[in-house]
C-alpha positions as CSV (number, residue, x, y, z in Angstrom):
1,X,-5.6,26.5,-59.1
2,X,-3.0,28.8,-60.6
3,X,-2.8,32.7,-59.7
4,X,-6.2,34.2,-61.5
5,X,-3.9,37.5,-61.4
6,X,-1.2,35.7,-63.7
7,X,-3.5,34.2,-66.0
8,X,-5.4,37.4,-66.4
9,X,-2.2,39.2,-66.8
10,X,-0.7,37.0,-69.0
11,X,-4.3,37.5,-71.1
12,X,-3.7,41.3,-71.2
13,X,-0.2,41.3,-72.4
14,X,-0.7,39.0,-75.2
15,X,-3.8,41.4,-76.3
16,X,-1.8,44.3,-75.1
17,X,-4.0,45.7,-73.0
18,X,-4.8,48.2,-69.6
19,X,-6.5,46.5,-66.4
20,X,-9.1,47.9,-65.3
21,X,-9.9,47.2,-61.3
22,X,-13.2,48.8,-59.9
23,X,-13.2,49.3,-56.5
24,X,-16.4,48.9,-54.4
25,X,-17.2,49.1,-51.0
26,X,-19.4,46.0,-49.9
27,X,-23.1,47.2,-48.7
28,X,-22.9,50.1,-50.2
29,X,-25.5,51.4,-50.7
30,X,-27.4,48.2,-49.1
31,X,-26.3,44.5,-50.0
32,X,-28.5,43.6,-52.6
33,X,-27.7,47.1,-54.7
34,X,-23.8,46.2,-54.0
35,X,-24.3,43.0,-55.8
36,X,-26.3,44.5,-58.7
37,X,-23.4,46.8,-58.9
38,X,-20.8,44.4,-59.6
39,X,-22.6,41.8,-61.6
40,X,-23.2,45.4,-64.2
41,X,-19.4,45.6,-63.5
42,X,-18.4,42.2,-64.6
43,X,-21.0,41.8,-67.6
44,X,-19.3,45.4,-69.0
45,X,-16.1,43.9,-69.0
46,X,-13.7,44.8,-66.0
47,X,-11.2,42.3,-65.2
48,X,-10.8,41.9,-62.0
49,X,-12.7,43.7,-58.5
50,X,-11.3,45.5,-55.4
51,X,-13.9,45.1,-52.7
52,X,-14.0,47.1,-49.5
53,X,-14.9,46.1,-46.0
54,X,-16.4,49.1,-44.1
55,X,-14.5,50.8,-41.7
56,X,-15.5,53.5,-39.1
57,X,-11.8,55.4,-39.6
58,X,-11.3,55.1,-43.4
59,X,-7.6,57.2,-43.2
60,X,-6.4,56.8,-46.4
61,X,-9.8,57.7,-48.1
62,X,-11.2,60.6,-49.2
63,X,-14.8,62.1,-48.9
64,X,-16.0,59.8,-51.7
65,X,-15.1,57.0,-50.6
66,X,-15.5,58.2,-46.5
67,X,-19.2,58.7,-47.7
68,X,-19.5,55.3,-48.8
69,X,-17.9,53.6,-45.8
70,X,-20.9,55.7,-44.5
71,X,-23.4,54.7,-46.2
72,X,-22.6,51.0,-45.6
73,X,-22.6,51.1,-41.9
74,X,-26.4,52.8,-42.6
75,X,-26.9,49.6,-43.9
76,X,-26.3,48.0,-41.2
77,X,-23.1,46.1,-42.4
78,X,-20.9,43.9,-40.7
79,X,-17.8,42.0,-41.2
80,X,-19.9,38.5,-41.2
81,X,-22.5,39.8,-43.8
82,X,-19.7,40.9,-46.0
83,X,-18.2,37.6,-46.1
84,X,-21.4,36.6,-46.9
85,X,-21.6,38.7,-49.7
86,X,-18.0,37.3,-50.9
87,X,-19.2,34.0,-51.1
88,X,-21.9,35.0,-53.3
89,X,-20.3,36.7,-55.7
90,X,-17.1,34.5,-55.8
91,X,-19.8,31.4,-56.3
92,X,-21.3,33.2,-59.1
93,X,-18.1,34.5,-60.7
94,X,-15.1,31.6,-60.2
95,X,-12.5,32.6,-62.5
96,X,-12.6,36.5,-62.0
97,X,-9.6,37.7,-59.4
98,X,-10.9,39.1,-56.4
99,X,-8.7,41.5,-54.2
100,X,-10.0,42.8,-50.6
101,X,-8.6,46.5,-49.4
102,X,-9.5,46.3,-45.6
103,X,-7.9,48.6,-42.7
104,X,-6.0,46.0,-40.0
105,X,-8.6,47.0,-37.0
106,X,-10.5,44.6,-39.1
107,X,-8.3,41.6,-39.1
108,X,-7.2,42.4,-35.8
109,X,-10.6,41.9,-34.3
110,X,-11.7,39.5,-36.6
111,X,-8.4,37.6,-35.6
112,X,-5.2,37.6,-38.1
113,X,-5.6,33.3,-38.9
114,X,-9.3,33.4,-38.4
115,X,-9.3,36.2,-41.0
116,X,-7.2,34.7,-43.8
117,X,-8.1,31.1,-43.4
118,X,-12.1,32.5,-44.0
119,X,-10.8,34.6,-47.1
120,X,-9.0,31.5,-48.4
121,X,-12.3,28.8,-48.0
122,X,-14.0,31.7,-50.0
123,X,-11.2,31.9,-52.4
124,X,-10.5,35.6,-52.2
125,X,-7.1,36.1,-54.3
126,X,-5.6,39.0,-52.6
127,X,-5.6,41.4,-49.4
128,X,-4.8,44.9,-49.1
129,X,-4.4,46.5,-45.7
130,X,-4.0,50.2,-46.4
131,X,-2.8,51.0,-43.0
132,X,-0.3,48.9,-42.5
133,X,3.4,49.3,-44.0
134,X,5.8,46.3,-45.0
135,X,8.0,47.2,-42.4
136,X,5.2,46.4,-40.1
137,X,3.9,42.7,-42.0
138,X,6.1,40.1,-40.8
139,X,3.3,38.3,-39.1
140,X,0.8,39.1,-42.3
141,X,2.8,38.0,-44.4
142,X,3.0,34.5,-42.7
143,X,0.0,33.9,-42.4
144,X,-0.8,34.5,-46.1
145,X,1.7,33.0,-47.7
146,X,-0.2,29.8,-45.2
147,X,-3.4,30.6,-46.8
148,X,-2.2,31.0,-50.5
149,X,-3.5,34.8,-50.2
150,X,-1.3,37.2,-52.1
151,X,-0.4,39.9,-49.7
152,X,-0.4,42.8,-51.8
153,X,1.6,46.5,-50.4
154,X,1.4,50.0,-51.6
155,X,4.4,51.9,-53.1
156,X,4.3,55.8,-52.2
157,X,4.9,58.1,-54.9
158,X,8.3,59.4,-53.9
159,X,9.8,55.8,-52.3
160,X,13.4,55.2,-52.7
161,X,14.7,53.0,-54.8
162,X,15.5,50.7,-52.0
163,X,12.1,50.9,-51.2
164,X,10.7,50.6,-54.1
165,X,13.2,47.4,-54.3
166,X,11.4,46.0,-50.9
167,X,8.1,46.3,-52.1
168,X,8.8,44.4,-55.1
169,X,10.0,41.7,-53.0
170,X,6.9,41.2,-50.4
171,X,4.0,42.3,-52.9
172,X,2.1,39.1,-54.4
173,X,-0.3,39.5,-57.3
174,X,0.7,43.5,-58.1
175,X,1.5,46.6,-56.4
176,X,-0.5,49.0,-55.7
177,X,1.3,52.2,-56.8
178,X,0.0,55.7,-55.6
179,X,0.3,58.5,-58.6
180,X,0.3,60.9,-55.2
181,X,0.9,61.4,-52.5
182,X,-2.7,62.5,-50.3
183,X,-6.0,60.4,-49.4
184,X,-8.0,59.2,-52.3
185,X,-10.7,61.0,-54.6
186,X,-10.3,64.6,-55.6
187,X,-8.4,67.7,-54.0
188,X,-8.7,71.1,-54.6
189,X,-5.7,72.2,-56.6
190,X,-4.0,76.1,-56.3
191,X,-3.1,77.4,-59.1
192,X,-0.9,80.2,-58.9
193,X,0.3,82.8,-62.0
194,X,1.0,86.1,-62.5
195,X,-0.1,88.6,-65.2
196,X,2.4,90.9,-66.7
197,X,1.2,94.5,-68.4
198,X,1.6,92.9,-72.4
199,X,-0.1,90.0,-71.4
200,X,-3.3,89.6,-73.4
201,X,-6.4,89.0,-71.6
């Protein structure tokens, strides 16, 4: 089957269109309400999903998104159930690309082959690790490129242009570029001025 990413993206630039990629974590709140949430997702339009696996030490997330980690484990999540969830929603939607963010305590339990070789029977297009830089993915990116899985690697906000040039290299699918540096959601923002005497109030 060729790359859902590149035929999607080769839809948008004809039309000349953004991407828009949701990003959910699985079980949250509770399975079934996950999977109502992203069959609404897909019938409004979005083109492609980023689904989550819980983690207990989400580092590069912010209270939002920490919160909903949370509120998956209350759920009683686990790795198995979300696979089971994948194979649900990849059965009911076969042509839309589907991209996991995961932290590599995951795969590492789970088992690095294990991991990709179940992702690739369900057909998941991509994997995230958002942990793990491409200094570190020699071994990762093996074992995708066995599976067919794009390996996909985040570019920081103030990377070098050699970097940058890297990235480019190992990324499959897209790159996931950071517009700052920081954990995800909102941060509280200083704003600092001064008020001189003709100033108007």
């Amino acid at each position: 089957m060729k790359s859902r990413y590149k035929i999607l993206l080769k839809k948008l630039k004809l039309n000349k269109e953004g991407c828009f990629i949701p990003f959910i974590i699985l079980g949250d709140p509770s399975i079934d309400v996950s999977l109502k949430i992203i069959d609404v997702l897909i019938q409004s339009g979005v083109d492609a999903l980023e689904l989550g696996i819980p983690f207990s030490d989400p580092i590069a997330d912010g209270i939002i998104i920490q919160k909903a980690h949370l509120r998956s484990f209350f759920s009683k999540m686990t790795v198995k159930k979300c696979f089971l969830m994948l194979h649900i929603i990849r059965k009911k939607y076969p042509f839309i690309p589907i991209g996991l963010l995961v932290y590599m305590n995951i795969i590492f339990s789970y088992g690095i082959s294990k991991f990709y070789a179940k992702c690739s029977s369900i057909q998941i297009d991509s994997i995230l690790i958002a942990d793990m830089p491409y200094e570190e993915s020699s071994d990762i990116r093996r074992t995708s490129k066995k599976y067919n899985i794009a390996q996909v690697f985040i570019c920081p906000p103030d990377a070098e242009t050699k970097i940058i040039k890297k990235i480019s290299k190992y990324s499959q699918g897209y790159i996931y570029l950071l517009s700052r540096s920081g954990t995800t959601g909102l941060q509280k923002t200083t704003i600092k001025f001064s008020l001189k005497k003709n100033d108007k109030n």
